[in-house]
VMD Tcl script that builds the backbone (N, CA, C; Angstrom):
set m [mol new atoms 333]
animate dup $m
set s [atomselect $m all]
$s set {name element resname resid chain x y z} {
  {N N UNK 1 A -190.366 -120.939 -25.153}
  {CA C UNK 1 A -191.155 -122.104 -24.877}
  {C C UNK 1 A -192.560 -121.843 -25.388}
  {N N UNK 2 A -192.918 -123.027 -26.196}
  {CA C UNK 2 A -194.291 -122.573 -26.580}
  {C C UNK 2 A -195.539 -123.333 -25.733}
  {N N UNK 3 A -196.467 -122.629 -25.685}
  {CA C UNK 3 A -197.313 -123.185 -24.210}
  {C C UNK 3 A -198.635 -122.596 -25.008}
  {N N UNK 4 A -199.671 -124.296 -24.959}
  {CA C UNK 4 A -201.032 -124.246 -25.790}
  {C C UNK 4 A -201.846 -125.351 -25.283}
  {N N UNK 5 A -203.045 -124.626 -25.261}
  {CA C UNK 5 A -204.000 -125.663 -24.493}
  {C C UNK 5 A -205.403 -126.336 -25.674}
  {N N UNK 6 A -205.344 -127.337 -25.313}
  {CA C UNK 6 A -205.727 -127.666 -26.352}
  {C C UNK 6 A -207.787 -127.914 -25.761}
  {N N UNK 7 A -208.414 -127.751 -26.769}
  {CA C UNK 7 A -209.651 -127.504 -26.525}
  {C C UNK 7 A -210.543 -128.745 -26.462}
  {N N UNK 8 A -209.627 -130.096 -26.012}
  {CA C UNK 8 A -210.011 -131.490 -26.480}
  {C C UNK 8 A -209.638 -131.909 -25.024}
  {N N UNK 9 A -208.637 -131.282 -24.040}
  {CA C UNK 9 A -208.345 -131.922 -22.967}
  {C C UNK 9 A -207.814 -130.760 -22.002}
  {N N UNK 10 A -207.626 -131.345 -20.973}
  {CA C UNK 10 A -206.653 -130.102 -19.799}
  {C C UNK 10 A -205.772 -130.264 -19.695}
  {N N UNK 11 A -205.244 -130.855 -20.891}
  {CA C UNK 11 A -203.690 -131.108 -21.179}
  {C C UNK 11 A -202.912 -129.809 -21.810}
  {N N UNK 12 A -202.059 -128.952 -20.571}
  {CA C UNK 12 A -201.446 -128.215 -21.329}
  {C C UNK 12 A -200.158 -129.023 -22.027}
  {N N UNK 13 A -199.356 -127.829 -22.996}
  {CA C UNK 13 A -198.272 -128.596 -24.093}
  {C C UNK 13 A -197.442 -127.609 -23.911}
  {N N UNK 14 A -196.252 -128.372 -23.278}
  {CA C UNK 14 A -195.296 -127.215 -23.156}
  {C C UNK 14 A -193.516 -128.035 -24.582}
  {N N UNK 15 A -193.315 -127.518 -25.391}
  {CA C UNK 15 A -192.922 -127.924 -26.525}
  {C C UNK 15 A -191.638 -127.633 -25.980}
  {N N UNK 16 A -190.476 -128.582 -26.101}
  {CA C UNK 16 A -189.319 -128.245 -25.395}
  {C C UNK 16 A -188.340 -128.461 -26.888}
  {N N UNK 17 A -188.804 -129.817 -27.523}
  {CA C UNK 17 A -187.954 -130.010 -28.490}
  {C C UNK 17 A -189.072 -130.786 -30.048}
  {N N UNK 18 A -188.566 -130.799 -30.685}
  {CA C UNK 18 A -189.387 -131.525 -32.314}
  {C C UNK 18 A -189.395 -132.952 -31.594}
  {N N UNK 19 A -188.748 -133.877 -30.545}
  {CA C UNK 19 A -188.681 -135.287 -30.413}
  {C C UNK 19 A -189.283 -135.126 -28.796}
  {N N UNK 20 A -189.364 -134.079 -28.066}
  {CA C UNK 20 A -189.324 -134.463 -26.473}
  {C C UNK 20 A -190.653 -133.182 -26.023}
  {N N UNK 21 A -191.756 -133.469 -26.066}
  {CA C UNK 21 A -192.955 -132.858 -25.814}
  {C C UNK 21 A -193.196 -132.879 -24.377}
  {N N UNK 22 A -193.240 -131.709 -23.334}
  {CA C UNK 22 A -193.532 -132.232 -22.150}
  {C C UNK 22 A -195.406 -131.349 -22.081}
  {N N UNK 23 A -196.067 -132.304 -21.224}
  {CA C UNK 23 A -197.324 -132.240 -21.389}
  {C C UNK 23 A -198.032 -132.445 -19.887}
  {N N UNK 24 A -198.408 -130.741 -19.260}
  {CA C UNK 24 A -199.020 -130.945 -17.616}
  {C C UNK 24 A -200.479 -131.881 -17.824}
  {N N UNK 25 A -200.093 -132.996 -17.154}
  {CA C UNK 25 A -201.619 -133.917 -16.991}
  {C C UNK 25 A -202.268 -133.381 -15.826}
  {N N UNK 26 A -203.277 -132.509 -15.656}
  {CA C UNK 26 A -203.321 -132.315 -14.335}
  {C C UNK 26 A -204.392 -132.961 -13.587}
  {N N UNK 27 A -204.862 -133.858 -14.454}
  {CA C UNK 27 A -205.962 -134.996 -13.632}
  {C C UNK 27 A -204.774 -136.331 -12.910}
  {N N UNK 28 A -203.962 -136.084 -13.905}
  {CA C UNK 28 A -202.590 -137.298 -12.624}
  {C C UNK 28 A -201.543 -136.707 -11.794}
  {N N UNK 29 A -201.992 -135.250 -11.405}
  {CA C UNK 29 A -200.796 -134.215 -10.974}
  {C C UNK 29 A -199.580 -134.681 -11.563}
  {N N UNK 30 A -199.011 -134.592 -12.938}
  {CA C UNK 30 A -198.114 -134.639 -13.256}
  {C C UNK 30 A -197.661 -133.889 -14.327}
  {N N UNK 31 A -196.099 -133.474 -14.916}
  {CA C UNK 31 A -195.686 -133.550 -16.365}
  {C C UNK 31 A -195.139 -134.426 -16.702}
  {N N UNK 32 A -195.545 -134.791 -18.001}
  {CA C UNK 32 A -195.031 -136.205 -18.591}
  {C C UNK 32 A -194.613 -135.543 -20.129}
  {N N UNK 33 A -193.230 -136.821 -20.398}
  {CA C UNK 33 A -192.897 -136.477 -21.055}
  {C C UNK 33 A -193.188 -138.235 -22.256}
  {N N UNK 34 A -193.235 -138.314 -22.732}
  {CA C UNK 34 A -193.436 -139.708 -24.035}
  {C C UNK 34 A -192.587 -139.567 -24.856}
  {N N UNK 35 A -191.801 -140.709 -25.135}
  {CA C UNK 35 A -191.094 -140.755 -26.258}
  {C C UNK 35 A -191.723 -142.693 -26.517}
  {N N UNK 36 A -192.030 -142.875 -27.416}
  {CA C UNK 36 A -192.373 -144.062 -28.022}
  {C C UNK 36 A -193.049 -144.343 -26.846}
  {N N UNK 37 A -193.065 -145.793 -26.683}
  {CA C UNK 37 A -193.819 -146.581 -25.324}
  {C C UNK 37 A -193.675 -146.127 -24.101}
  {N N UNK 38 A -192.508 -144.857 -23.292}
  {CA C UNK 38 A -192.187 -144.843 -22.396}
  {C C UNK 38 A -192.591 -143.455 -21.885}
  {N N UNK 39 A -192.807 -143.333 -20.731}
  {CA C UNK 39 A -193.180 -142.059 -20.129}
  {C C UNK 39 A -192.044 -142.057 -18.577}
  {N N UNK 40 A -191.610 -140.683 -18.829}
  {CA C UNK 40 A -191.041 -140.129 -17.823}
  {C C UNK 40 A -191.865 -139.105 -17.059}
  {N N UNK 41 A -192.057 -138.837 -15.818}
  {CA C UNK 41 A -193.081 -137.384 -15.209}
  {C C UNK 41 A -192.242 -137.109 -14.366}
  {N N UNK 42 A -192.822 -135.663 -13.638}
  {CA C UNK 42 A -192.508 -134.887 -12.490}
  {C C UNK 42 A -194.202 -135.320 -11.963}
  {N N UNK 43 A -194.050 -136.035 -10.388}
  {CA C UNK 43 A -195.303 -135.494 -10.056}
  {C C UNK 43 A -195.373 -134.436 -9.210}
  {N N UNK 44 A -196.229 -133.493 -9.061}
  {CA C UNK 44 A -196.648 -132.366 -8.072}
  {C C UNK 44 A -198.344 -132.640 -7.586}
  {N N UNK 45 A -197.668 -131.931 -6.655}
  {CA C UNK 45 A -199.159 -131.490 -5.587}
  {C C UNK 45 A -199.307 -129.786 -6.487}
  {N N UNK 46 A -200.500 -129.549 -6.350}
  {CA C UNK 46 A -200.643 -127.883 -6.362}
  {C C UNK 46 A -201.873 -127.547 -5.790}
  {N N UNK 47 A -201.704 -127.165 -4.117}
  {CA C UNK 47 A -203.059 -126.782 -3.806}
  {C C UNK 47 A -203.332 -125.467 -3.986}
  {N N UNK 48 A -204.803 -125.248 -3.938}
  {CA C UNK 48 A -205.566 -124.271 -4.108}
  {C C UNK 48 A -204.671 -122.489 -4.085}
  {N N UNK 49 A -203.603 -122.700 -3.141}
  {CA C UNK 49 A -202.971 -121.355 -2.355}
  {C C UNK 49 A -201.083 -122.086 -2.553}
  {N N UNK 50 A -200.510 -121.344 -2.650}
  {CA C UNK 50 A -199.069 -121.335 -2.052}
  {C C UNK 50 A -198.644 -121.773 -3.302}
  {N N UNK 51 A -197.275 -122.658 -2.817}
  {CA C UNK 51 A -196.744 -123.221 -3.598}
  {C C UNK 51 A -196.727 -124.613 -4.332}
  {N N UNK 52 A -196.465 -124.081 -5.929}
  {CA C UNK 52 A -196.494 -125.740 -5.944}
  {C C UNK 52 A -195.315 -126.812 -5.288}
  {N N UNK 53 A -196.179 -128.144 -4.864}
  {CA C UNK 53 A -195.022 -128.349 -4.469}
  {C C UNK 53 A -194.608 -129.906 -5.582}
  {N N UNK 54 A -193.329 -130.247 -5.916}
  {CA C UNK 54 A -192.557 -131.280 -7.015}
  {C C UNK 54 A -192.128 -132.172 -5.927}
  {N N UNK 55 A -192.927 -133.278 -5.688}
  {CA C UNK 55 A -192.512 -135.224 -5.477}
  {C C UNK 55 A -191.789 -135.370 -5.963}
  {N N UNK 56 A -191.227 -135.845 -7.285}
  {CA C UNK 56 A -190.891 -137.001 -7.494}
  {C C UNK 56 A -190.870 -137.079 -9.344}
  {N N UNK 57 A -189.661 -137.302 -9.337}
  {CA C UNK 57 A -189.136 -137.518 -10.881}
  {C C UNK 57 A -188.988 -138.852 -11.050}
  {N N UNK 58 A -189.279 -139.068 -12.395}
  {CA C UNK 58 A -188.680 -140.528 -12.805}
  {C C UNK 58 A -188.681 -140.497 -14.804}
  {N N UNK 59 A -187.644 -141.067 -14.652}
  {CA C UNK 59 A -187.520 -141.173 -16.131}
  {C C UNK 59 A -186.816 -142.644 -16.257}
  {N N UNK 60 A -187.633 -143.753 -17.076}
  {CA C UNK 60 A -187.665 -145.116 -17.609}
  {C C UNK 60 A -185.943 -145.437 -18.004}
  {N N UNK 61 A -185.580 -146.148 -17.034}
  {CA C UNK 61 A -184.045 -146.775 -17.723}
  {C C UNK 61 A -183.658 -146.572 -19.379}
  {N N UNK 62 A -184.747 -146.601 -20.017}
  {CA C UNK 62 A -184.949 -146.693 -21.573}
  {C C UNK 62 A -184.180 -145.092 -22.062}
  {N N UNK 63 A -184.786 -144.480 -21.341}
  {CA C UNK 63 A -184.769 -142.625 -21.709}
  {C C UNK 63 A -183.393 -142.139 -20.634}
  {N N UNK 64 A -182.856 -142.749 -19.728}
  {CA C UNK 64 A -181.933 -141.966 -18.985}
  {C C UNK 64 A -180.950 -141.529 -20.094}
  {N N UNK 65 A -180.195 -140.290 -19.623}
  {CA C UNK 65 A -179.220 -139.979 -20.116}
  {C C UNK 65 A -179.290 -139.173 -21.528}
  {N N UNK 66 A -181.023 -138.556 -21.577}
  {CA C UNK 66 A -181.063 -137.640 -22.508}
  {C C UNK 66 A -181.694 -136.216 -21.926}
  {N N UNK 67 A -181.665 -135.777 -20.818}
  {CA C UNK 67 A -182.078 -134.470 -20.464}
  {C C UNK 67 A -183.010 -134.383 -19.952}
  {N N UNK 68 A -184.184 -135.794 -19.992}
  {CA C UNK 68 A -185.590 -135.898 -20.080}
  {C C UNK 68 A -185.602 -135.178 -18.577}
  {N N UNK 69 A -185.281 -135.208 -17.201}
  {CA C UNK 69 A -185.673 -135.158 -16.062}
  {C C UNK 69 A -185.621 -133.371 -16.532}
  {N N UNK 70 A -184.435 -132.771 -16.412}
  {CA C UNK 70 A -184.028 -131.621 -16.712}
  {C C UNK 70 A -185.739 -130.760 -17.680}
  {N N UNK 71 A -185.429 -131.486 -18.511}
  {CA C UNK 71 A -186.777 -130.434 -19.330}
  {C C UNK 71 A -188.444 -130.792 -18.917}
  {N N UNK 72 A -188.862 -132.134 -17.712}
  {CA C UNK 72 A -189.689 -132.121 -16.660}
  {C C UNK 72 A -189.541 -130.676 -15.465}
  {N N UNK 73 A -188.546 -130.276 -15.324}
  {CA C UNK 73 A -188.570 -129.576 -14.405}
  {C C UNK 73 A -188.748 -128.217 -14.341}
  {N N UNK 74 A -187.789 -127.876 -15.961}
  {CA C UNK 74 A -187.735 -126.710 -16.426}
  {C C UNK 74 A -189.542 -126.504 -16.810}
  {N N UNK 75 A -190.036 -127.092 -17.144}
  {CA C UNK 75 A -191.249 -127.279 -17.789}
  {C C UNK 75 A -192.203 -126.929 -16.607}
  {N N UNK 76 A -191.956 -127.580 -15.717}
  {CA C UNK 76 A -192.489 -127.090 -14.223}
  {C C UNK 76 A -192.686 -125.763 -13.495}
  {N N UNK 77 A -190.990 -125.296 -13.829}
  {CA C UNK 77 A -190.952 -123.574 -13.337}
  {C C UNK 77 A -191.650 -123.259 -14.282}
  {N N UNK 78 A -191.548 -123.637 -15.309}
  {CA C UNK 78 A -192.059 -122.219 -16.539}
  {C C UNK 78 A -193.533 -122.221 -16.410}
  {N N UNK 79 A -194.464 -123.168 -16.082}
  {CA C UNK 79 A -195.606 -123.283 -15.493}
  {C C UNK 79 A -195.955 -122.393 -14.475}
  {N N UNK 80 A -195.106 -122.551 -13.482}
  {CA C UNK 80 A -195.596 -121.832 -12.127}
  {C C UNK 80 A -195.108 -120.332 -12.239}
  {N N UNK 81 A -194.283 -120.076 -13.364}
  {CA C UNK 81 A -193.816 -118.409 -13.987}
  {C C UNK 81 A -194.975 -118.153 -14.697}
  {N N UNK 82 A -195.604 -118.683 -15.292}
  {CA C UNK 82 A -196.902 -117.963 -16.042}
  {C C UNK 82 A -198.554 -117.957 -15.131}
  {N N UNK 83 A -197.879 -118.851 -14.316}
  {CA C UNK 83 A -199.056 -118.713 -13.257}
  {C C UNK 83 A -198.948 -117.985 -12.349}
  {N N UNK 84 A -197.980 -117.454 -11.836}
  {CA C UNK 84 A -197.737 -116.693 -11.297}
  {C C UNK 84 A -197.671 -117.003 -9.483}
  {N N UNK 85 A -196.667 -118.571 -9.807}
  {CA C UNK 85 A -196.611 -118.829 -8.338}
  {C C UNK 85 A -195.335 -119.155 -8.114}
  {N N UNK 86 A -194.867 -119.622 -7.120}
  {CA C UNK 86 A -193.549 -120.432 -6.616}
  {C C UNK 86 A -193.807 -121.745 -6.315}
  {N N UNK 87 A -192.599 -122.771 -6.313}
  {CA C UNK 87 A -192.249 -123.939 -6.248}
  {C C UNK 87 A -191.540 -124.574 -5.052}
  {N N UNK 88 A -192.377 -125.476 -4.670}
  {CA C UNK 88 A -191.346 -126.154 -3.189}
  {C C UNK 88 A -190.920 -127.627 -3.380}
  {N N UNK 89 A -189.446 -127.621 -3.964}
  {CA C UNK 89 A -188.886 -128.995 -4.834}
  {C C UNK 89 A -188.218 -129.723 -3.462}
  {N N UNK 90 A -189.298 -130.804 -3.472}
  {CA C UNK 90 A -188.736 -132.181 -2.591}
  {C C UNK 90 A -188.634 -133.091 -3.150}
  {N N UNK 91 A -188.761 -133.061 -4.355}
  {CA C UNK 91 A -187.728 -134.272 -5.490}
  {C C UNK 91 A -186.438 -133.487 -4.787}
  {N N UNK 92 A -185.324 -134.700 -4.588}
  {CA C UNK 92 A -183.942 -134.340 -4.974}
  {C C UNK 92 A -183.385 -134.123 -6.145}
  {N N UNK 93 A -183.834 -134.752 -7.520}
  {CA C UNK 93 A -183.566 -134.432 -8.730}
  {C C UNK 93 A -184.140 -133.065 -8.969}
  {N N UNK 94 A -184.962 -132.213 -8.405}
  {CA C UNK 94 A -185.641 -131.113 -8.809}
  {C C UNK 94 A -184.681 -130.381 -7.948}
  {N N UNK 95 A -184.673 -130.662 -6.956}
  {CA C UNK 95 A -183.737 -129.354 -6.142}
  {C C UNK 95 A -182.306 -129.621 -6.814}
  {N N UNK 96 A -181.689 -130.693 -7.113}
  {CA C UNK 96 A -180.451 -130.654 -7.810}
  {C C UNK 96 A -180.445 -129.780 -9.364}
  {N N UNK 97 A -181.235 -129.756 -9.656}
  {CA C UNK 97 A -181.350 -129.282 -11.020}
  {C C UNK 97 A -181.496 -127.649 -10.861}
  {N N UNK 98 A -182.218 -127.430 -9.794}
  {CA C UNK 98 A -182.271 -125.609 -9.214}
  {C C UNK 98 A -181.400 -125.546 -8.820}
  {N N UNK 99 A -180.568 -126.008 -8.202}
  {CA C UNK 99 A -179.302 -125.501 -7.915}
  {C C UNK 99 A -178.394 -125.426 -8.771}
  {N N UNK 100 A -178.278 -125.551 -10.599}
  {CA C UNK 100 A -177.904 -125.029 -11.437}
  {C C UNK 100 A -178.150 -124.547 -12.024}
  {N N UNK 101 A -179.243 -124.217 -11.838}
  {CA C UNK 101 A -180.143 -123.166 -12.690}
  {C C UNK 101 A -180.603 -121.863 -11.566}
  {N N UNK 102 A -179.861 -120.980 -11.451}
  {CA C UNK 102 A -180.339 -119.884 -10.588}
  {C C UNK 102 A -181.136 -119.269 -10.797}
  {N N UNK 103 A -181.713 -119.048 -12.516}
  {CA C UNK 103 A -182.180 -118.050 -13.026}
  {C C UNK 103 A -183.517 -118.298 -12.668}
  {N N UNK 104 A -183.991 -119.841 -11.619}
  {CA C UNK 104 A -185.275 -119.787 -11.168}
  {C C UNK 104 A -185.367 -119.874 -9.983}
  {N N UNK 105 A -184.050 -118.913 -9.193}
  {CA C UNK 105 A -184.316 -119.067 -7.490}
  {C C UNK 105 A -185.449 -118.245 -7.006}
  {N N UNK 106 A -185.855 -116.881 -7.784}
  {CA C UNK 106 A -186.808 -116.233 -7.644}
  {C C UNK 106 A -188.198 -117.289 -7.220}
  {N N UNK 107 A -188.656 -118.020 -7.828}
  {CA C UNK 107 A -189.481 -119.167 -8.234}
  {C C UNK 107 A -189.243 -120.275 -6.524}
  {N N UNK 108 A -188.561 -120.585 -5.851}
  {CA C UNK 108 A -188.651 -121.415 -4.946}
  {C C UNK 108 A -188.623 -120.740 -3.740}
  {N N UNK 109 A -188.903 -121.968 -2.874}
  {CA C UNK 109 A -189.199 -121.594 -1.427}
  {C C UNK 109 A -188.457 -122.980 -1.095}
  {N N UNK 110 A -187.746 -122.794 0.416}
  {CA C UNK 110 A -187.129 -123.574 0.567}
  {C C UNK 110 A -188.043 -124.644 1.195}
  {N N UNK 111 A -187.991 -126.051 1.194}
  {CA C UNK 111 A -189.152 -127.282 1.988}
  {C C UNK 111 A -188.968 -127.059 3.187}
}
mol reanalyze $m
mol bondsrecalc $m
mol representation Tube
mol addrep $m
């Protein structure tokens, strides 16, 4: 995963695919992902201490059914792996998605 901050905004860029860019907004606590007119996000809280914690997924009727939620989330752990924190997923789409992905149980705390 390639991960770059750009010197124009506090928009980090976390590059998942050549068509599907996911991008931490962290003035809207979110990752968003854009494809043409439409935006899909994960929003999170992340206070000062603990864990982050993941609200709430949504991805536009337009975009279902291409991975988009999946690489919001993944995009999420891999965030809180270089930051060096853990994750407390009260999206149900986020905890459904950790529960197939083990390789980031290290990474959560249960809500």
């Amino acid at each position: 995963m390639h991960n770059m901050v750009s010197d124009m905004t506090a928009v980090r860029v976390y590059s998942m695919t050549d068509d599907a860019t996911v991008r931490d907004n962290p003035s809207a606590h979110r990752f968003e992902l854009r494809l043409g007119e439409e935006v899909a996000f994960l929003q999170y809280r992340k206070p000062a201490t603990g864990p982050i914690v993941l609200v709430h997924t949504e991805v536009p009727v337009a975009l279902e059914g291409r991975g988009l939620g999946g690489k919001l989330v993944k995009a999420a752990m891999e965030a809180a792996r270089s930051e060096g924190r853990q994750v407390e997923p009260l999206c149900p789409f986020a905890r459904s998605y950790l529960a197939r992905h083990p390789e980031y149980a290290p990474l959560v705390v249960s809500p």
